[in-house]
C-alpha positions in Angstrom: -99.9 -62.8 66.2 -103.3 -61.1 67.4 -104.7 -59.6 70.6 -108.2 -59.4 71.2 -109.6 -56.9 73.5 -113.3 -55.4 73.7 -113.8 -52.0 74.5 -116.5 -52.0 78.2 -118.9 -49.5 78.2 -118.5 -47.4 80.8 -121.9 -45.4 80.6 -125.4 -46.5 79.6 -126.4 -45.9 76.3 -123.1 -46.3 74.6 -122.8 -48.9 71.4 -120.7 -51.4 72.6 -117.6 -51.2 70.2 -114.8 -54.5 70.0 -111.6 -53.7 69.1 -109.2 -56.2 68.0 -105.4 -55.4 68.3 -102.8 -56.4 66.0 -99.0 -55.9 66.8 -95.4 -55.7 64.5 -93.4 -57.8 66.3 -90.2 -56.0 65.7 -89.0 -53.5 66.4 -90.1 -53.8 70.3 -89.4 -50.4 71.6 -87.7 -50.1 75.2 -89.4 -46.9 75.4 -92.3 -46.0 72.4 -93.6 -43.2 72.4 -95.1 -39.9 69.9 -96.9 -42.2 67.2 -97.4 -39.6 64.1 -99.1 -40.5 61.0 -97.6 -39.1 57.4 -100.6 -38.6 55.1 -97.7 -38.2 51.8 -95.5 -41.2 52.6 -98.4 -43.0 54.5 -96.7 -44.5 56.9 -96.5 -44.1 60.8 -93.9 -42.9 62.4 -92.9 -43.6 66.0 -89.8 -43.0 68.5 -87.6 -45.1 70.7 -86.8 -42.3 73.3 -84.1 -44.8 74.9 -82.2 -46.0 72.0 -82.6 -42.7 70.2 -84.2 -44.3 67.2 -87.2 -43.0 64.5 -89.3 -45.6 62.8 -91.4 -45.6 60.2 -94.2 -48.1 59.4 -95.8 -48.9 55.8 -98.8 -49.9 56.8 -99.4 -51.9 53.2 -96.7 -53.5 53.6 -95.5 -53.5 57.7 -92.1 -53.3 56.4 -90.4 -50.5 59.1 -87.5 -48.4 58.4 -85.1 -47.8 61.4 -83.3 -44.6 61.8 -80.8 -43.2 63.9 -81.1 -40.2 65.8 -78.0 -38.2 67.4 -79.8 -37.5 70.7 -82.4 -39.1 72.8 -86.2 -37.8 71.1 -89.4 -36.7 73.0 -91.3 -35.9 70.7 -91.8 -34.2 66.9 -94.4 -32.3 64.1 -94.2 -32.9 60.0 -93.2 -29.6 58.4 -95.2 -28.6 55.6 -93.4 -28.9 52.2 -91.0 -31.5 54.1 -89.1 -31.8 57.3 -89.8 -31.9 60.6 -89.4 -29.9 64.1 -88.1 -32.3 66.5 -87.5 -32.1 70.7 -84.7 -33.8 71.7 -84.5 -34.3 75.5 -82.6 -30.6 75.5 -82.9 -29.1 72.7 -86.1 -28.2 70.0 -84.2 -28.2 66.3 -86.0 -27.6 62.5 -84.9 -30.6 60.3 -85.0 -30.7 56.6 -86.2 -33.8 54.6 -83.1 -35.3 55.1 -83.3 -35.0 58.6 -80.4 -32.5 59.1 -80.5 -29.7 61.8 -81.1 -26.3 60.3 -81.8 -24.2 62.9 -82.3 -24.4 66.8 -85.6 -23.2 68.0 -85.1 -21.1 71.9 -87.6 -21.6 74.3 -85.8 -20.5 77.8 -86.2 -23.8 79.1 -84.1 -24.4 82.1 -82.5 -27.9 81.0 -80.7 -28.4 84.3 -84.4 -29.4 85.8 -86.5 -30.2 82.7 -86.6 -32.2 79.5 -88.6 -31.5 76.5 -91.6 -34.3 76.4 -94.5 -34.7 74.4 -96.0 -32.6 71.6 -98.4 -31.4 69.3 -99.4 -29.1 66.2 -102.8 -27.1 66.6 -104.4 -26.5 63.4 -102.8 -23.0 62.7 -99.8 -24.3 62.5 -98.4 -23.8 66.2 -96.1 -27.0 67.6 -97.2 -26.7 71.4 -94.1 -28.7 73.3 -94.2 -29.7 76.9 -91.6 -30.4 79.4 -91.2 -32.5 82.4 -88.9 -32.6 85.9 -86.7 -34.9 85.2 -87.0 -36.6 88.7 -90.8 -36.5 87.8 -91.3 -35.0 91.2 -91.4 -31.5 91.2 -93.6 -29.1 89.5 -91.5 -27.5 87.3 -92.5 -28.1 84.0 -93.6 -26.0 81.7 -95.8 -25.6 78.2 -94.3 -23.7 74.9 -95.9 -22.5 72.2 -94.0 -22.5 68.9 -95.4 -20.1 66.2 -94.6 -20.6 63.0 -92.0 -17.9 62.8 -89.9 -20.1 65.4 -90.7 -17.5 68.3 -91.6 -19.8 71.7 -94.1 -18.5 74.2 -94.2 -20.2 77.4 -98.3 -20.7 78.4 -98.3 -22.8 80.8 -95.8 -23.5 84.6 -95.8 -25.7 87.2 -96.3 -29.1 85.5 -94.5 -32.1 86.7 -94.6 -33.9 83.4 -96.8 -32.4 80.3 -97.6 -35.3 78.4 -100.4 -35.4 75.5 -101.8 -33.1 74.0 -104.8 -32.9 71.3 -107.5 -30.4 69.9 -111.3 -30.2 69.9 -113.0 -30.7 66.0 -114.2 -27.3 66.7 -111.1 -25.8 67.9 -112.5 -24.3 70.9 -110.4 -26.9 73.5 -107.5 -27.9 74.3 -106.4 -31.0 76.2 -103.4 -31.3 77.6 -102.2 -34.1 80.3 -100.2 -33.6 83.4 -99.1 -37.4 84.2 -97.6 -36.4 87.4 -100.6 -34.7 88.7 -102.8 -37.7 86.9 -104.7 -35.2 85.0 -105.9 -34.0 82.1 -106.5 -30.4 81.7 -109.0 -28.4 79.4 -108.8 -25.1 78.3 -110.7 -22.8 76.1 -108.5 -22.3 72.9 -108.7 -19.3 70.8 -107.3 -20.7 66.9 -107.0 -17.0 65.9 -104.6 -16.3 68.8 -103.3 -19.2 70.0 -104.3 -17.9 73.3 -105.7 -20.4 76.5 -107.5 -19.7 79.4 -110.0 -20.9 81.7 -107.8 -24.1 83.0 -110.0 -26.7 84.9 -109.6 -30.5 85.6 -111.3 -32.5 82.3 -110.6 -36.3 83.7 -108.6 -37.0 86.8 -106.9 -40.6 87.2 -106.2 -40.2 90.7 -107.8 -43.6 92.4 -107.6 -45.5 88.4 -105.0 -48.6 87.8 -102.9 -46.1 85.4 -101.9 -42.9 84.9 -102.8 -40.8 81.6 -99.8 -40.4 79.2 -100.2 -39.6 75.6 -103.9 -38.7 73.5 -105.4 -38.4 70.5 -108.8 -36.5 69.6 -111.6 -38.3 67.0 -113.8 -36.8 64.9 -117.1 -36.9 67.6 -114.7 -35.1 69.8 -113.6 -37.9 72.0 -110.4 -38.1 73.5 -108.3 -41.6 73.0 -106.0 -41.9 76.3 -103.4 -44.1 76.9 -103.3 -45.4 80.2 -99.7 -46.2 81.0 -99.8 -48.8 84.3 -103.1 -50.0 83.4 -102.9 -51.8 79.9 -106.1 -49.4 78.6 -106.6 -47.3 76.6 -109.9 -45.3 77.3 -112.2 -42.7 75.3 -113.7 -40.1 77.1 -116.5 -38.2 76.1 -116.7 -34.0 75.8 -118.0 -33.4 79.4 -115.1 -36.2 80.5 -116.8 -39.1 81.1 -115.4 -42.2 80.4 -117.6 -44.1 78.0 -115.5 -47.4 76.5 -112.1 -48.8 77.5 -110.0 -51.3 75.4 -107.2 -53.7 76.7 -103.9 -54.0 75.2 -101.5 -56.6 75.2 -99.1 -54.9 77.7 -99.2 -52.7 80.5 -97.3 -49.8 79.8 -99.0 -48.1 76.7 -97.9 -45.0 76.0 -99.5 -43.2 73.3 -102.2 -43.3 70.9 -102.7 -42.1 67.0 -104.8 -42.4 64.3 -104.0 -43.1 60.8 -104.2 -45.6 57.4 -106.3 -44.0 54.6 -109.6 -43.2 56.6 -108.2 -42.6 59.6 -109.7 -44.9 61.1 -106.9 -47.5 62.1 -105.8 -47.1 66.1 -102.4 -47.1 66.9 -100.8 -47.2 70.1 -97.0 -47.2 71.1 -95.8 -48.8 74.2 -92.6 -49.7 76.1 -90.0 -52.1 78.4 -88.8 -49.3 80.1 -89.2 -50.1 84.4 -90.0 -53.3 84.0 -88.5 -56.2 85.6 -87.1 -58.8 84.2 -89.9 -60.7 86.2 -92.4 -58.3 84.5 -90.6 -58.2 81.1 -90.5 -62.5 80.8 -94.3 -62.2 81.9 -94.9 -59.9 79.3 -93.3 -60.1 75.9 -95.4 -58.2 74.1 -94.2 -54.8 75.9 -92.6 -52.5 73.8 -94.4 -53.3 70.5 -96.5 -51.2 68.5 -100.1 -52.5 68.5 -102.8 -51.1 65.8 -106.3 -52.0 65.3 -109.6 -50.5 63.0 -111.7 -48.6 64.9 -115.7 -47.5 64.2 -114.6 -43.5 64.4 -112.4 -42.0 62.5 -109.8 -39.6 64.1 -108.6 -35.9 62.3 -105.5 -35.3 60.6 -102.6 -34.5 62.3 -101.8 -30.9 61.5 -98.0 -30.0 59.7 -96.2 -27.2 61.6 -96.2 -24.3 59.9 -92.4 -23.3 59.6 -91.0 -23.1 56.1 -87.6 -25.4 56.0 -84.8 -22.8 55.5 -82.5 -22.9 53.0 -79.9 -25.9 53.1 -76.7 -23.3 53.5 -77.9 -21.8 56.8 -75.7 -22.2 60.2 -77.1 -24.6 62.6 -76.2 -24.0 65.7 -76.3 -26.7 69.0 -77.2 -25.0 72.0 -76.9 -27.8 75.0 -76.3 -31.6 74.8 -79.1 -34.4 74.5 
């Protein structure tokens, strides 16, 4: 089955770009989310963060894998030389390849009012993880930074759900959403440090259909948004304009990645979750993973850059997910 949409332009001047969406019928997500494409396996990965399931796509193929995960997943980074650093709901744990806990990673998040959420590697290495109130009311959220050495810094408070996040080409920004405050923030981003400063507002939703969940940075510097509420997902220039907007075939998309062998294939996750069954008969498509090829390419997705430990270390569970 195919979807059609054309991406609007928003601002004079802009080529006028039309993006056709494709979708994998099965497996339809109840709640998609963190879309991560694997350069060595070449295939995308995705989560159910209600069934507490990881899949993995072969795009030559669209065969997907289905695995099960012990606790409810936010959101996860590739390890260089294999494995992965994945937040559960409560807890932020280093897998191997096998996908076995090896060590829990402390942040000093207080779990009795937030919930690990969405997350991303900067291009040093550094897995920055965001949290969210889980009545997704009250500003209590927080953003970690994860060095390499598996020390967390806490940079930013007061968030009431961090959602995406993504990187300038340049590495001099950092984006990072606040769907609670329907924001996205920028920052100026210091690679050599890992240090941000200079918060101000980059694109505010307040007043739009939707609200901005996760992102995804091309190569020209534009950010991709997916706007969950609204069926769109939008690009936005450097100085935050909105310049083209694509419809997708259901109204709750969630997140947005690049990937295939140029990097220039779309995809975007999406989910059930809060419908009706009104809403979910009306639209049958929610939940599915969509793709599509687009005219600019996106960047890799940078590996965090923990070594897996040995195999014979103690794993420890602090907390339940």
């Amino acid at each position: 089955m195919r979807h059609r949409a054309e991406a609007r332009n928003a601002a004079a001047g802009e080529h006028d770009m039309t993006i056709r969406f494709r979708h994998i019928v099965e497996p339809r997500a109840v709640l998609g989310e963190a879309p991560v494409w694997d350069p060595v396996s070449r295939r995308l990965h995705w989560v159910d963060c209600d069934q507490k399931k990881l899949f993995r796509l072969d795009a030559r193929t669209q065969a997907v894998d289905r695995i099960d995960l012990p606790h409810y997943p936010g959101s996860y980074a590739f390890v260089r030389g294999g494995g992965m650093v994945m937040a559960y709901r409560n807890q932020l744990v280093l897998l191997d390849a096998d996908l076995a806990p090896i060590q829990a990673i402390e942040t000093g998040a207080d779990f009795s009012r937030e919930r690990f959420n969405d997350g991303a590697c900067d291009r040093r290495g550094r897995f920055w993880i965001g949290t969210m109130d889980r009545r997704l009311k009250e500003p209590v959220g927080h953003l970690f930074r994860v060095d390499p050495d598996l020390r967390a810094t806490c940079m930013v408070s007061d968030l009431i759900a961090s959602n995406g996040i993504a990187f300038s080409p340049d590495d001099k920004v950092m984006y990072h959403t606040d769907t609670g405050a329907m924001r996205i923030y920028a920052y100026d981003f210091d690679l050599a440090s890992g240090s941000i400063a200079n918060r101000r507002v980059f694109a505010d939703f307040t007043g739009q259909r939707g609200r901005p969940d996760g992102c995804a940075i091309d190569s020209e510097g534009h950010l991709w948004v997916a706007e969950i509420g609204a069926g769109l997902i939008v690009r936005i220039d450097p100085m935050g304009a909105r310049v083209q907007t694509a419809e997708v075939a259901t109204p709750r998309p969630t997140s947005v990645a690049f990937g295939g062998e140029s990097l220039r294939t779309l995809y975007v996750t999406s989910m059930q979750h809060g419908l009706t069954p009104e809403q979910l008969a009306a639209e049958p498509l929610a939940g599915c993973l969509f793709f599509a090829e687009v005219e600019v390419a996106g960047l890799p997705e940078p590996y965090f850059g923990a070594q897996p430990l040995s195999a014979g270390h103690q794993f420890e569970q602090h907390g339940k997910s």
